[in-house]
Each structure stands twice: as C-alpha cells, then as structure tokens.
C-alpha positions in Angstrom: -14.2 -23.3 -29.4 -15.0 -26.7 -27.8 -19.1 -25.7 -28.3 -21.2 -27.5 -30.6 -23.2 -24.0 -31.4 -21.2 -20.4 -30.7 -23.2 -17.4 -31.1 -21.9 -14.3 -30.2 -22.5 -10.5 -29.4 -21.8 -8.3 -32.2 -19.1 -6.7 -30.2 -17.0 -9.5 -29.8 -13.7 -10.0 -30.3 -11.8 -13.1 -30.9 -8.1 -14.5 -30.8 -4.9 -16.3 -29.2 -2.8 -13.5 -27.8 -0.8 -16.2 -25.8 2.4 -15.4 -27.8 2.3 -11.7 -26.7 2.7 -13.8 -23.3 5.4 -15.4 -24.4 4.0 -18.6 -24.7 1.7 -20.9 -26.5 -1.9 -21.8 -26.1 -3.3 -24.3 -24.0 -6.5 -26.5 -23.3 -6.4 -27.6 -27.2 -6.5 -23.9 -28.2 -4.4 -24.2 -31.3 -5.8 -27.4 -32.2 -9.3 -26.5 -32.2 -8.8 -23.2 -33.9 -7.5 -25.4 -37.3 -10.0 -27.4 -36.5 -12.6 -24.7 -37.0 -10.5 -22.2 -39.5 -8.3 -24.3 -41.2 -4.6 -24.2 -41.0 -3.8 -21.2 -42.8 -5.6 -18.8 -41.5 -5.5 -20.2 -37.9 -1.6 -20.6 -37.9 -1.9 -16.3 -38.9 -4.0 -15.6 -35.7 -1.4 -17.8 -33.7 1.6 -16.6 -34.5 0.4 -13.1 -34.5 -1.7 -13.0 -31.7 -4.1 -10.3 -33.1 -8.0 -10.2 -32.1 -10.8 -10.5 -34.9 -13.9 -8.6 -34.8 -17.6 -10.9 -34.5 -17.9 -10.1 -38.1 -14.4 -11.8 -39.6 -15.3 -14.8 -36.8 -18.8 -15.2 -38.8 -16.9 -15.6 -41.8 -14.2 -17.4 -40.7 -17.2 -19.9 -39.3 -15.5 -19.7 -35.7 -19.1 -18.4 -34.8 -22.7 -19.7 -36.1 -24.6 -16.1 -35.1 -24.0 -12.8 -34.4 -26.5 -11.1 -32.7 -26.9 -7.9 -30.4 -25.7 -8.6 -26.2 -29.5 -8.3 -25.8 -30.2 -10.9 -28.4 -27.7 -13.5 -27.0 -30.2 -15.1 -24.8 -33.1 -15.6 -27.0 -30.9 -16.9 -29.6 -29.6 -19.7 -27.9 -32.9 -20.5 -26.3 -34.2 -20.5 -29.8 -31.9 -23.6 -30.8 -31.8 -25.1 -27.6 -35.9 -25.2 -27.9 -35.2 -26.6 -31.5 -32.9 -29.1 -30.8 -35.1 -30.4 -27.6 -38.0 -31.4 -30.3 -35.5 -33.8 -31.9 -34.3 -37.3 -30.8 -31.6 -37.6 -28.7 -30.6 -41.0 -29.6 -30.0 -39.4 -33.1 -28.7 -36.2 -31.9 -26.4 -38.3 -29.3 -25.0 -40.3 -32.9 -24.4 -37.3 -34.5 -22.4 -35.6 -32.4 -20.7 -39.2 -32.2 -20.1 -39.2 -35.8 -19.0 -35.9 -36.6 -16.3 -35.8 -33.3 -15.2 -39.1 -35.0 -13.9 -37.4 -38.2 -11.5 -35.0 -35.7 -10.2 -38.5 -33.9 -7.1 -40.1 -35.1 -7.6 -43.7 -35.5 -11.1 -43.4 -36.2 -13.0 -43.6 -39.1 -15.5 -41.2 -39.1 -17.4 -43.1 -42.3 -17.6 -46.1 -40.3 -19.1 -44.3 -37.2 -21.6 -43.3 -39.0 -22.9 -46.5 -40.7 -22.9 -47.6 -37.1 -25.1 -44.9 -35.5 -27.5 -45.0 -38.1 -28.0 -48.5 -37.7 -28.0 -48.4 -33.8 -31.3 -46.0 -34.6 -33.3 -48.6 -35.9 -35.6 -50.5 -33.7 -35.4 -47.6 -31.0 -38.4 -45.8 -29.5 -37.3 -42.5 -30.9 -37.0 -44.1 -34.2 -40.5 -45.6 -34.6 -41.8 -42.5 -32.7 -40.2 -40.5 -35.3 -41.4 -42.5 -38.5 -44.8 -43.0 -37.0 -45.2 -39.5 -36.0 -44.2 -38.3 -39.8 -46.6 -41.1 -41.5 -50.0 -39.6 -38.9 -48.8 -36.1 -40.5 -48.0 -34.6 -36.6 -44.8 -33.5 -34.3 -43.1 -36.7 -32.5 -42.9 -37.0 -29.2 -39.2 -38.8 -28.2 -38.6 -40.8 -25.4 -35.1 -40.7 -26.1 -34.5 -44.6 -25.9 
C-alpha cells in the first residue's frame, strides 16, 4: 500500500487478517488502507479480516492494473520506461505535493504553488518547454 503504482496478478488476493491474530495491523496498515479505500469500506476489511479478490482491489482503487503473473513484468517496465522520459524535478514535486495532502499540518495547496514555482528556471523546465516549442521528445537532465 505504501507504492506509488500497484499492479497486480489477476490471482491476487488482498486484506488485513491481523484481527484473526488477535491483534491489529502494523507498519501504517490501517492508515494507509483509508487512505487508499476510504473509511467505510476499509474499517469493513479491518474489522473482519476477510481477503478481496484482484478484481474488488481494482475497483476499490487499492490496485492501478491487473494483469496475468506473466504480464506483471512488462507492465511495470512499461510505466517505469514512461515515467523515466519525464522530468524528475517535476516528478520529484509531485510526489511532494500529493504526500502533502496525507500530512497533518500541511497544506497540500500550498505545496503545490511551491513546487510549481521551484520548476521554473530549472534545466528540465526549459528543456521541457524548448523541446515542445522544436516539435520533438525532451531530453531531462534532471536539475
């Protein structure tokens, strides 16, 4: 649950049986999950401990893809190969931003006014702009 991407197999099962233990779930587990699901639902799988098929996960949006075991590879080398054509100082704000929204004490509105403007006057920016105005793919240095 802490990835920024989750794709998974299309037998995969998902869930917090840690009450069946007889005690609650660690590492950020039920914090994340309402994160991801929202409350309602989330608080169900908790307190009940059952396991969701791939397919409820996709719907739920706990998963981005679901593809075959064989598929699982070449569906996250697909997006990784995406994402590396993109600037890192703008992928690096992103992330920045939207984590900010799930911080207490932050202002997720006011991290983002902040990253855009750190993008301006970097080499990924005018890479970026001058790469979109000569019609072809940029090229990032990511500074």
């Amino acid at each position: 649950m802490s990835c920024h991407i989750r794709i998974a197999s299309d037998n995969a099962r998902f869930g917090q049986p840690e009450v069946s233990l007889g005690v609650t779930p660690g590492y950020a587990g039920t914090q994340r999950l309402v994160q991801l699901i929202g409350k309602t639902k989330a608080l169900e799988l908790l307190v009940t401990g059952e396991m969701i098929k791939a397919d409820e996960a996709l719907l739920l949006r706990l998963v981005n893809y679901i593809v075959s075991q064989d598929e699982l590879s070449g569906k996250a080398e697909e997006i990784v190969e995406k994402i590396k054509t993109r600037s890192p100082v703008a992928i690096g704000g992103v992330i920045r931003s939207v984590n900010a929204y799930f911080t207490d004490g932050e202002d997720g509105f006011k991290k983002e006014v902040k990253e855009f403007g750190k993008c301006f006057g970097t080499e990924d920016f005018k890479e970026g702009t001058s790469a979109f105005m000569e019609r072809r793919k940029p090229e990032f240095p990511g500074k």
